[in-house]
Each structure stands twice: as structure tokens, then as C-alpha cells.
N, CA, C and O atoms as CSV, one atom per row, in Angstrom:
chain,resi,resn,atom,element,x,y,z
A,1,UNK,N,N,72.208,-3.877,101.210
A,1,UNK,CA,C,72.440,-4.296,99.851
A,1,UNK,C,C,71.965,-5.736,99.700
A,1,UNK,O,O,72.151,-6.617,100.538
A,2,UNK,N,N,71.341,-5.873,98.559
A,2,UNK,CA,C,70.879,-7.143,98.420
A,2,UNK,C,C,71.683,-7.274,97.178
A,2,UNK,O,O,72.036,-6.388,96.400
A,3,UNK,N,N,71.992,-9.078,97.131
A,3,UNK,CA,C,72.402,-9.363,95.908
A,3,UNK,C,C,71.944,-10.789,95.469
A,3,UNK,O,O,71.987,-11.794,96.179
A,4,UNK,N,N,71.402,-10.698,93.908
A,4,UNK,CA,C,71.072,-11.554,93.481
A,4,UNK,C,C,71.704,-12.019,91.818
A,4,UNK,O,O,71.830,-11.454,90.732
A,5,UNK,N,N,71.956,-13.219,92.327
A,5,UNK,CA,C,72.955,-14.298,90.856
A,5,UNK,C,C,72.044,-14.976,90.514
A,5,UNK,O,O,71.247,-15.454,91.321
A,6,UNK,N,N,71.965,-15.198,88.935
A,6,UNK,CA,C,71.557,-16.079,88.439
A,6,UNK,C,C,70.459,-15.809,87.471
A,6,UNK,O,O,70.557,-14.806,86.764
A,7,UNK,N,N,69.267,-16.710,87.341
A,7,UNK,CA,C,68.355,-16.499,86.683
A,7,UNK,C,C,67.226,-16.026,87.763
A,7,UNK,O,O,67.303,-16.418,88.927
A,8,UNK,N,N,66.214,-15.201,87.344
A,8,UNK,CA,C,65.039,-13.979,88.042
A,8,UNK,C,C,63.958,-14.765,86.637
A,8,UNK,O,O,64.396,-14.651,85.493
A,9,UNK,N,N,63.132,-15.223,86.768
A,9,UNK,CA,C,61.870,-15.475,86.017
A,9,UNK,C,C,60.637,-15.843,86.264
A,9,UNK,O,O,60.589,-15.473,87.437
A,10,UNK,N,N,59.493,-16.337,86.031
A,10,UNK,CA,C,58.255,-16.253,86.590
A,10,UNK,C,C,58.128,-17.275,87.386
A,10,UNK,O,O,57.098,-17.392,88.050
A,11,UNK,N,N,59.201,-18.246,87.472
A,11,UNK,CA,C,58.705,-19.528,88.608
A,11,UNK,C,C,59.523,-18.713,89.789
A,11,UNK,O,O,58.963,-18.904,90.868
A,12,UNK,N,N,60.307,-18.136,89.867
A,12,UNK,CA,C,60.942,-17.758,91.202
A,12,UNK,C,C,60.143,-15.759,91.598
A,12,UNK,O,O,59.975,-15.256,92.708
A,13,UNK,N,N,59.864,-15.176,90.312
A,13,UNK,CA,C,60.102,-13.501,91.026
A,13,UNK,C,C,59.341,-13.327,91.896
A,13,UNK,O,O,59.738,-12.409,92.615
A,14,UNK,N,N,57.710,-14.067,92.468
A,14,UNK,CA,C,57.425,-13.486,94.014
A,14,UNK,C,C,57.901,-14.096,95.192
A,14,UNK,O,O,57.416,-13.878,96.302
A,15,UNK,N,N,59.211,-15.156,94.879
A,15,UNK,CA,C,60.222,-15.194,96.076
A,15,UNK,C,C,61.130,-14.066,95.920
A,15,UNK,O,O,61.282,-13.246,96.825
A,16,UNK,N,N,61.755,-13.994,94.774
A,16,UNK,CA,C,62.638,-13.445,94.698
A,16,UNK,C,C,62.147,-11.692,95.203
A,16,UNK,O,O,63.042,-10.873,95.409
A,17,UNK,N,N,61.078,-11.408,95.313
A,17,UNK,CA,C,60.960,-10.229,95.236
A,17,UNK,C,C,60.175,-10.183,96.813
A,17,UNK,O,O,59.895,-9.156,97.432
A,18,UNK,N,N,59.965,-11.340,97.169
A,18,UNK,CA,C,59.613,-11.115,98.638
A,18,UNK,C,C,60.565,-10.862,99.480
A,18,UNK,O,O,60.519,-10.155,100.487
A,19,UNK,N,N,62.250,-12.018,98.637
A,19,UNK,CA,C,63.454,-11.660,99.757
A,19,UNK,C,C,63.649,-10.531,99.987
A,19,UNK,O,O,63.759,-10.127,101.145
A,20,UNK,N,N,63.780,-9.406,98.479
A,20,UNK,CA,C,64.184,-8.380,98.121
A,20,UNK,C,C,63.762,-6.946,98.830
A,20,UNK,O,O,64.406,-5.904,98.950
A,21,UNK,N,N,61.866,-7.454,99.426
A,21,UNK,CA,C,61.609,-6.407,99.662
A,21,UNK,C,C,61.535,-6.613,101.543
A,21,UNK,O,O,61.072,-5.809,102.353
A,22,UNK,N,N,62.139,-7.914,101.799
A,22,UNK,CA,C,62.837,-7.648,103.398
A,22,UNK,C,C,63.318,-6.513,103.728
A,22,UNK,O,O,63.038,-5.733,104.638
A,23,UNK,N,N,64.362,-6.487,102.584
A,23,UNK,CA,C,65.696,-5.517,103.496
A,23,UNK,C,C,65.367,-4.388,102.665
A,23,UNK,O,O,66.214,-4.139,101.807
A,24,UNK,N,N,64.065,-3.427,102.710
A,24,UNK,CA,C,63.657,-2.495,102.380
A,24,UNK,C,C,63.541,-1.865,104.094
A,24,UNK,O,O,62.655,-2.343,104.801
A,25,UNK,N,N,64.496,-0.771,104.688
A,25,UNK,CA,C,64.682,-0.530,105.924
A,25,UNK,C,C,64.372,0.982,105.746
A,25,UNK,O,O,64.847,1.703,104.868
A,26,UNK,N,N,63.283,1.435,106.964
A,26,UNK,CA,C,63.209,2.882,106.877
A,26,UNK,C,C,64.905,3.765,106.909
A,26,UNK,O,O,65.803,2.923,106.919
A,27,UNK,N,N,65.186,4.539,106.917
A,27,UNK,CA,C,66.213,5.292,106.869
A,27,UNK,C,C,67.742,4.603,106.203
A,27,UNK,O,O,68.885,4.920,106.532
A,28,UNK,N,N,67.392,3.753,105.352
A,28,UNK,CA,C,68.866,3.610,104.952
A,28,UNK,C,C,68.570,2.798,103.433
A,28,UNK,O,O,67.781,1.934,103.051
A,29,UNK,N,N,69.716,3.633,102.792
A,29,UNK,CA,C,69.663,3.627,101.500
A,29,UNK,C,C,69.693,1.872,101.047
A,29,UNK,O,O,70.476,1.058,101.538
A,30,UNK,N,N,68.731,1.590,100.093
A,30,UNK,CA,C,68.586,0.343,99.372
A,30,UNK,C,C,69.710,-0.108,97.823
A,30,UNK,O,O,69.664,0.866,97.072
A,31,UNK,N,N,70.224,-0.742,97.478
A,31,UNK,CA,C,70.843,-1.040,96.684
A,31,UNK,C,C,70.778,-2.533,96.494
A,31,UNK,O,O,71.264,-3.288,97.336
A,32,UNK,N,N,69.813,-3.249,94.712
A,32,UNK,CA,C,70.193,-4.325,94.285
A,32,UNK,C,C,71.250,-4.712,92.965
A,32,UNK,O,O,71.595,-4.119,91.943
A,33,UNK,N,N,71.447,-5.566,93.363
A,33,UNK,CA,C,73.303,-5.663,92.948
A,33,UNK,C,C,72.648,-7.092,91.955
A,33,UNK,O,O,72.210,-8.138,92.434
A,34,UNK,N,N,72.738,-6.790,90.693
A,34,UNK,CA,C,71.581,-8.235,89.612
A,34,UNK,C,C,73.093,-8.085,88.755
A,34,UNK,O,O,73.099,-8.473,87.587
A,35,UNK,N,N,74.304,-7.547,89.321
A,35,UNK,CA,C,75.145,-7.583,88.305
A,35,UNK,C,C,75.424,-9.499,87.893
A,35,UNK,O,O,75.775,-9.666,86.724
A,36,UNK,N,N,75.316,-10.565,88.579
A,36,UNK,CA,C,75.466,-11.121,88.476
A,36,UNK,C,C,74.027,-12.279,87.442
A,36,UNK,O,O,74.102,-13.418,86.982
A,37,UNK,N,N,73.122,-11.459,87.456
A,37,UNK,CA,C,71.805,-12.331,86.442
A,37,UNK,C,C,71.952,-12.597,85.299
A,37,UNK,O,O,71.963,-11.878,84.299
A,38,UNK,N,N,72.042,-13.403,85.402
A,38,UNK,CA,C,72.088,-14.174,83.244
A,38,UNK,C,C,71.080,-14.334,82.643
A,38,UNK,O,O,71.077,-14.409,81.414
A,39,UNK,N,N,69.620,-14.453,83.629
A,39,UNK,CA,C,68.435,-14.394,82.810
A,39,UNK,C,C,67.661,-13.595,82.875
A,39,UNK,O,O,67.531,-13.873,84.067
A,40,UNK,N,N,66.820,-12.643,82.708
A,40,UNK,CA,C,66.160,-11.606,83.306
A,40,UNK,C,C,65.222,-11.941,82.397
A,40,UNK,O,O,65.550,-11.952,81.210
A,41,UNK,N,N,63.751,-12.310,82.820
A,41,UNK,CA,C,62.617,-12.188,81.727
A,41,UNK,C,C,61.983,-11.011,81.697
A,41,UNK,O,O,62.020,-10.373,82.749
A,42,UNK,N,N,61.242,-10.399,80.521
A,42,UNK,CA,C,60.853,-8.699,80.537
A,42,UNK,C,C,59.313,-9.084,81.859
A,42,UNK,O,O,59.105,-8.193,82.682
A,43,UNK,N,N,58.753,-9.871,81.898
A,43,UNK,CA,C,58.017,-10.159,83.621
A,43,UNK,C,C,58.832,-9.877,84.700
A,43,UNK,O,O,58.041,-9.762,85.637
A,44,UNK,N,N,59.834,-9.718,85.073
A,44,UNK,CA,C,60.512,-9.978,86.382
A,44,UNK,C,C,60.545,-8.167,86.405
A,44,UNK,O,O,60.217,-7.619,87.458
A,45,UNK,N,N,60.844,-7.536,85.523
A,45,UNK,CA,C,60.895,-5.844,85.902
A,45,UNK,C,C,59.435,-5.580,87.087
A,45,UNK,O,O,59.164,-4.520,87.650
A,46,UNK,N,N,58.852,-6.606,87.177
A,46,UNK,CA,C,57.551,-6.233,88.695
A,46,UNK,C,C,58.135,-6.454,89.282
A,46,UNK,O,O,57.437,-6.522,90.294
A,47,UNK,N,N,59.914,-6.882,89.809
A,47,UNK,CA,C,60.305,-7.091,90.692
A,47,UNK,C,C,60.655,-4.971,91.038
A,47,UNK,O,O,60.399,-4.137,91.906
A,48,UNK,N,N,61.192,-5.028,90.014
A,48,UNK,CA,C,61.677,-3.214,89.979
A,48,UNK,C,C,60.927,-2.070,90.580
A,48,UNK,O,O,61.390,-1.084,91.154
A,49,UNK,N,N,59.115,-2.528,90.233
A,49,UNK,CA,C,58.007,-1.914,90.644
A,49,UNK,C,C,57.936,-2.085,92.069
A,49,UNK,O,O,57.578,-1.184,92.828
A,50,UNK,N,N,58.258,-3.181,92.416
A,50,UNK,CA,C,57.987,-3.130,93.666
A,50,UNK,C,C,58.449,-3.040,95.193
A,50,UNK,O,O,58.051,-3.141,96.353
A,51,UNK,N,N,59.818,-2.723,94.206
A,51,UNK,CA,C,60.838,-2.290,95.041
A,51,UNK,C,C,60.841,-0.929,95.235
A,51,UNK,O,O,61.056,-0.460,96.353
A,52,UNK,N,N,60.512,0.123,93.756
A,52,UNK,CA,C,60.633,0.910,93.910
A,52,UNK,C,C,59.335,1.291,94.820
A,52,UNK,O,O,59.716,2.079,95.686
A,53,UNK,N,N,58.345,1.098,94.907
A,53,UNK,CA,C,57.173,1.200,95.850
A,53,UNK,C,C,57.568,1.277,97.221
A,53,UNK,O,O,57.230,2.212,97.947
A,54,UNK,N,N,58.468,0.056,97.695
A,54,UNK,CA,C,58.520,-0.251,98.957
A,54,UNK,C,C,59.507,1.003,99.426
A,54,UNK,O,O,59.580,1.542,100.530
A,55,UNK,N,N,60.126,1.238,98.391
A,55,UNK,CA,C,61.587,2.400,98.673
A,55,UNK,C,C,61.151,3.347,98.973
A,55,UNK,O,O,61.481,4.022,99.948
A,56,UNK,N,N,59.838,3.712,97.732
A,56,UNK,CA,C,59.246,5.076,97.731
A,56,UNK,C,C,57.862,5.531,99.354
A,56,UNK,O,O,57.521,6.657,99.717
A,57,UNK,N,N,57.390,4.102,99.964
A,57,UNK,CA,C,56.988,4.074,100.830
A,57,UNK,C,C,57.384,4.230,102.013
A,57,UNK,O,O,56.766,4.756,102.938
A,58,UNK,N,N,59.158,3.460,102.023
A,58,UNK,CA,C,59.856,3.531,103.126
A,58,UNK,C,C,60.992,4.928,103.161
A,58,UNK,O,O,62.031,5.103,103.797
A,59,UNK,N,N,60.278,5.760,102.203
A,59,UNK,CA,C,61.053,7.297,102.117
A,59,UNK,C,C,62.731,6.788,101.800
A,59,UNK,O,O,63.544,7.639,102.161
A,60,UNK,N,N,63.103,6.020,101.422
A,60,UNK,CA,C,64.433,5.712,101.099
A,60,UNK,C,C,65.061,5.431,99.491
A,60,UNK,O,O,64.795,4.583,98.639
A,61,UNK,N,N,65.825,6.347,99.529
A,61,UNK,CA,C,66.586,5.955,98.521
A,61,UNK,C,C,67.375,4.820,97.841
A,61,UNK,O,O,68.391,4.439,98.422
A,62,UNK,N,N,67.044,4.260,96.730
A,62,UNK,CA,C,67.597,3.223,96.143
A,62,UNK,C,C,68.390,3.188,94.832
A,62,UNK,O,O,68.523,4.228,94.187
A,63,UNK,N,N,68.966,1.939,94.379
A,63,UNK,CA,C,69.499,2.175,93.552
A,63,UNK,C,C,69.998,0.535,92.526
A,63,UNK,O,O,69.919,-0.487,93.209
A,64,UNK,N,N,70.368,0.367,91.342
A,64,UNK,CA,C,70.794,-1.032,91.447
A,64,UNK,C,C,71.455,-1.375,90.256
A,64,UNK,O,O,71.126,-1.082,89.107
A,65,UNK,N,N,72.264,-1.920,90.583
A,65,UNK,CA,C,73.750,-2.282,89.369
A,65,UNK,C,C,72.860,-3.485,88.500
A,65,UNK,O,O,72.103,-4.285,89.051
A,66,UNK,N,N,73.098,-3.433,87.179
A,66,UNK,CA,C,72.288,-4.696,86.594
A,66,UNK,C,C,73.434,-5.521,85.452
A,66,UNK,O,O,74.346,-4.943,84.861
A,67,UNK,N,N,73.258,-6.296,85.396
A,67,UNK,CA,C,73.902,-7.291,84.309
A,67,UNK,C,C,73.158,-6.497,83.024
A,67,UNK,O,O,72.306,-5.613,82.929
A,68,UNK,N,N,74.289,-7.647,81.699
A,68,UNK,CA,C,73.862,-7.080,80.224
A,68,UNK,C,C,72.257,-7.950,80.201
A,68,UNK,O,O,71.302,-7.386,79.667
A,69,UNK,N,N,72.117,-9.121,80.726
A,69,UNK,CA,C,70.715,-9.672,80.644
A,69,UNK,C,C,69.759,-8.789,81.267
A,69,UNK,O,O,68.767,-8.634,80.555
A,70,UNK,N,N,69.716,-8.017,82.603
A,70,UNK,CA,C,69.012,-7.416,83.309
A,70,UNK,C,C,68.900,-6.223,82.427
A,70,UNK,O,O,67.933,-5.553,82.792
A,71,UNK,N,N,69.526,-5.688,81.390
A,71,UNK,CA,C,69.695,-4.116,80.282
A,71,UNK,C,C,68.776,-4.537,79.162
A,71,UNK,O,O,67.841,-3.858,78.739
A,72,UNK,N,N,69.193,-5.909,78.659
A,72,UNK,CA,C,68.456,-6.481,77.494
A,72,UNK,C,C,67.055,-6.528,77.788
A,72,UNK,O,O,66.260,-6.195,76.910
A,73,UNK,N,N,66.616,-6.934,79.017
A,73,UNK,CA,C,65.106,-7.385,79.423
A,73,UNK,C,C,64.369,-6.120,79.727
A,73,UNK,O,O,63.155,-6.117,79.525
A,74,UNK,N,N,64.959,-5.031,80.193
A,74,UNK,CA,C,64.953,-3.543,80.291
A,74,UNK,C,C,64.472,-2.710,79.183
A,74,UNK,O,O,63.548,-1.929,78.954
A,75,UNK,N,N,65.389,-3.161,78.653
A,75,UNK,CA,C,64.932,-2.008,76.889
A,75,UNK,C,C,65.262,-0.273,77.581
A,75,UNK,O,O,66.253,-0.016,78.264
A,76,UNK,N,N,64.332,0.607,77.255
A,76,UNK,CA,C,64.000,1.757,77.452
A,76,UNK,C,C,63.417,2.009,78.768
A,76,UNK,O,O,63.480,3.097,79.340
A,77,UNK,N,N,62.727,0.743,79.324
A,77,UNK,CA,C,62.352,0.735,80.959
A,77,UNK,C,C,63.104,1.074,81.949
A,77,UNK,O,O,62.660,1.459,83.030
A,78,UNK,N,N,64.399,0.952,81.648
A,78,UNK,CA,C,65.877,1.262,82.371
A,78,UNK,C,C,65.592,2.564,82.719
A,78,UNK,O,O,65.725,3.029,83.851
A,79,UNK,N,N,65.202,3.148,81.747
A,79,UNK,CA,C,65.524,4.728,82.093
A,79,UNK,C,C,64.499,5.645,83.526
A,79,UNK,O,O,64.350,6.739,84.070
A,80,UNK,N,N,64.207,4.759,83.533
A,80,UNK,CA,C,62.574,4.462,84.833
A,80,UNK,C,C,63.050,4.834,86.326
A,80,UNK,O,O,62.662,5.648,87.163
A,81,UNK,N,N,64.045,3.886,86.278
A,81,UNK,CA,C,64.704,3.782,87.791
A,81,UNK,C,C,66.288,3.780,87.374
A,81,UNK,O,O,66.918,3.649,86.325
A,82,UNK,N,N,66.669,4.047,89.081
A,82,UNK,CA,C,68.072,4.536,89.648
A,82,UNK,C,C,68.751,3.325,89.175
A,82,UNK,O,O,68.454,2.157,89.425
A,83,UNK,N,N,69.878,3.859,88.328
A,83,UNK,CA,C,70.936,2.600,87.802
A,83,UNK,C,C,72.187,3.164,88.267
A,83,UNK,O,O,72.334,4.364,88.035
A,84,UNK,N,N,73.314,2.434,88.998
A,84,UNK,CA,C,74.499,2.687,88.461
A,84,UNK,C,C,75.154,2.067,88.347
A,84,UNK,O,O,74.774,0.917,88.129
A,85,UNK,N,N,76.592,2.334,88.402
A,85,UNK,CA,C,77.316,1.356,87.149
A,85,UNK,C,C,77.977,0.788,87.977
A,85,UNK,O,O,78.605,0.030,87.238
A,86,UNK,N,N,78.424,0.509,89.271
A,86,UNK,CA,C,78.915,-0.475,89.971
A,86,UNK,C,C,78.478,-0.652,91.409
A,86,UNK,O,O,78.008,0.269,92.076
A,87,UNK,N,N,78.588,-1.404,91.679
A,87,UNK,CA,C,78.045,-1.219,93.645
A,87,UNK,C,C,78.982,-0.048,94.241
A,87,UNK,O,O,78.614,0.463,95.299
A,88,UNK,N,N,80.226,0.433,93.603
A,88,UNK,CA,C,81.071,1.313,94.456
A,88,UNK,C,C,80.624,3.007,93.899
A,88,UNK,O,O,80.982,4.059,94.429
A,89,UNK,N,N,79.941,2.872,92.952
A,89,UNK,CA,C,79.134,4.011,92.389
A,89,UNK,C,C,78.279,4.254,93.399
A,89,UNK,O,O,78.220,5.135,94.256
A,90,UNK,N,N,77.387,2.962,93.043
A,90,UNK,CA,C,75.910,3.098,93.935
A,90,UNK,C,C,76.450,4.003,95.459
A,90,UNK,O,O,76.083,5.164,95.641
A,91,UNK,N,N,77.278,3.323,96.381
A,91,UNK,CA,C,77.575,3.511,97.619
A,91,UNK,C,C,78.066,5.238,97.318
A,91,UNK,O,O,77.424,6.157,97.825
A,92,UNK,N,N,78.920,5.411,96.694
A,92,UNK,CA,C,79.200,6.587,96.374
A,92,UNK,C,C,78.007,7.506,96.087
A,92,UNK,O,O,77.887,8.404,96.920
A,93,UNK,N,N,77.247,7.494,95.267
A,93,UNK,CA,C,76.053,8.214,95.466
A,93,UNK,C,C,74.999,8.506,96.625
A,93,UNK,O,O,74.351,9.540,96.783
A,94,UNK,N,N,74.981,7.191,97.502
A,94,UNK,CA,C,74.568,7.237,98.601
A,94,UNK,C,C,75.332,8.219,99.491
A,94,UNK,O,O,74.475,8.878,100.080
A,95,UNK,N,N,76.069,8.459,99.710
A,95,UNK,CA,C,76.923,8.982,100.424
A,95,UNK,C,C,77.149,10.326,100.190
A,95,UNK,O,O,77.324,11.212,101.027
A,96,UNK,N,N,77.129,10.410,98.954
A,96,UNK,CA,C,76.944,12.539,98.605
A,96,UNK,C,C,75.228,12.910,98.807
A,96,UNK,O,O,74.847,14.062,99.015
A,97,UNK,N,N,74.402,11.870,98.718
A,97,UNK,CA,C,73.065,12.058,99.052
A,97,UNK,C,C,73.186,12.751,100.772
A,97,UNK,O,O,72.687,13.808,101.157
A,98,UNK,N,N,74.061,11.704,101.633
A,98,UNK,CA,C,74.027,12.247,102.934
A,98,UNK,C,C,74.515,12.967,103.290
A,98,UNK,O,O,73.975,13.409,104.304
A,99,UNK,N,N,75.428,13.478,103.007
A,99,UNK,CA,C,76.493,14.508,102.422
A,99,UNK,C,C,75.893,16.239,102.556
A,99,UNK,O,O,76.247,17.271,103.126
A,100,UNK,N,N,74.398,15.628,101.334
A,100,UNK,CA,C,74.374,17.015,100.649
A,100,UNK,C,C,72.831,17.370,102.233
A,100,UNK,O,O,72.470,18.411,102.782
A,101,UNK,N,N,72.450,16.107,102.374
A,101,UNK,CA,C,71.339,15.998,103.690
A,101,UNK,C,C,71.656,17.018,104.730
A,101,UNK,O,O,70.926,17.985,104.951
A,102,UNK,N,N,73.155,16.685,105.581
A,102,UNK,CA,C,73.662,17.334,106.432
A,102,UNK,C,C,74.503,18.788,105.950
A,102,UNK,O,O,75.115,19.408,106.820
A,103,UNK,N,N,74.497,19.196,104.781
A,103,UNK,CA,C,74.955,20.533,104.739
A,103,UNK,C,C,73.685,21.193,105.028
A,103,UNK,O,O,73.578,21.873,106.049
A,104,UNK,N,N,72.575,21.030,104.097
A,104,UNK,CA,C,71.366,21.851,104.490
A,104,UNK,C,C,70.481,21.743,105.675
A,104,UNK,O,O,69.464,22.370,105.970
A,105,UNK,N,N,71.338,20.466,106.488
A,105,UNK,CA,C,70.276,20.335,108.234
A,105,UNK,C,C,70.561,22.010,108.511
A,105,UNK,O,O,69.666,22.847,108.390
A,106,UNK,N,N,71.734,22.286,108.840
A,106,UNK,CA,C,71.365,23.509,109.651
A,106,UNK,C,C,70.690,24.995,109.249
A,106,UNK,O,O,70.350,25.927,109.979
A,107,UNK,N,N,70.639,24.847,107.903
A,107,UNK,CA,C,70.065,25.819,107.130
A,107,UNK,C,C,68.567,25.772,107.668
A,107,UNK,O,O,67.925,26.775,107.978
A,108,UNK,N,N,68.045,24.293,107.742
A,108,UNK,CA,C,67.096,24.503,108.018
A,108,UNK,C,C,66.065,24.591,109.610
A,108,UNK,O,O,64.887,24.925,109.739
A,109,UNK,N,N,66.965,24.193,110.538
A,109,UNK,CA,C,67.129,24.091,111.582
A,109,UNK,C,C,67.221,25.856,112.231
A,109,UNK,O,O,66.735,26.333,113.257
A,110,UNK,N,N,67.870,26.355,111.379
A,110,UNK,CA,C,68.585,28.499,112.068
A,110,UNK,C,C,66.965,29.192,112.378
A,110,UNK,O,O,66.170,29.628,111.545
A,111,UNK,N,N,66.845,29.124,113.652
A,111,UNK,CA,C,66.482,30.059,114.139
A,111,UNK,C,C,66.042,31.427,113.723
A,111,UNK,O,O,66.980,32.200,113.526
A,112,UNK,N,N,64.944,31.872,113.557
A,112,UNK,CA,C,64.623,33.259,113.139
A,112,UNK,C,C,64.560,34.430,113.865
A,112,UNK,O,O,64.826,34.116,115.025
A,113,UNK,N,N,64.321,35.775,113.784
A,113,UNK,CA,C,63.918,36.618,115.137
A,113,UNK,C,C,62.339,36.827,114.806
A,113,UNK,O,O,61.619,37.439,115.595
């Protein structure tokens, strides 16, 4: 989980989005936590792109709680990518994801004649 406070705008987002796409880890679910951003400029959603890239590259699932600034700067773009409504959501979704992973391992794993 990454978390970021504050203001996200064009003098900081290719730090901000270099930290971000560190802890992009093969096999384990991603979650950014912007519940805390007060500024979100409609430029910084390339932070979103390129997370979701790195997620979608590193086969992992993501997800990310946003402030009312991070919704406002969003518009209809929101509807794009994985939102939920608290970090204890997010984790919760993660978790029926693995959930639903290991009911169908052995389905797919059974042996034929």
C-alpha cells in the first residue's frame, strides 16, 4: 500500500509517480490510498495510467481510495479504474480476490483419465 497526502501536481507527479510505481510487486495486490490529497490537478490522472500499466504488466491487481479533490479532478475518468471506498474495502476485496483464486486452484489442477 502506498500512501500519499497532500497536493499531486505537475511540479511533483514524475516523482510522485516514480515513488508509486516502486512498490508495484509481482504477485501482490497494489493499493493507493490519495484519501488524504487536497489537490489533484486533471494532469496528475498520468499518475493513474501508469500505475495501472505497471499493475497490468506486473499481472497484479490494484486498487485506490481517493479524496473529494482526487473525484473532482476525475470527473467521469473515475469510472476507468478500481476505486474503493476505504483502505478496509480495498483490503477486503483483495482478499475475496484470493479467496475466489484458491477455490478454483483445484478445479483446475484435477486430473483427468
Amino acid at each position: 500500500m502506498v500512501t500519499i497526502d497532500g497536493v499531486i501536481d505537475d511540479d511533483n507527479i514524475e516523482r510522485v509517480t516514480a515513488f508509486a510505481k516502486r512498490f508495484v510487486l509481482a504477485e501482490k495486490a497494489f493499493l493507493l490510498d490519495l484519501s488524504g490529497v487536497t489537490s489533484f490537478t486533471p494532469q496528475s490522472v498520468s499518475l493513474l495510467y501508469a500505475l495501472d500499466d505497471s499493475c497490468y504488466d506486473a499481472e497484479v491487481d490494484w486498487s485506490m481510495v481517493t479524496s473529494a479533490a482526487v473525484q473532482d479532478a476525475l470527473g467521469g475518468v473515475a469510472a476507468g479504474f478500481p476505486v474503493a471506498a476505504s483502505v478496509h474495502d480495498a483490503l477486503h476485496q483483495f482478499a475475496a480476490g484470493i479467496d475466489e483464486r484458491r477455490r478454483l486452484l483445484p478445479l483446475l489442477t484435477k486430473k483427468t483419465a
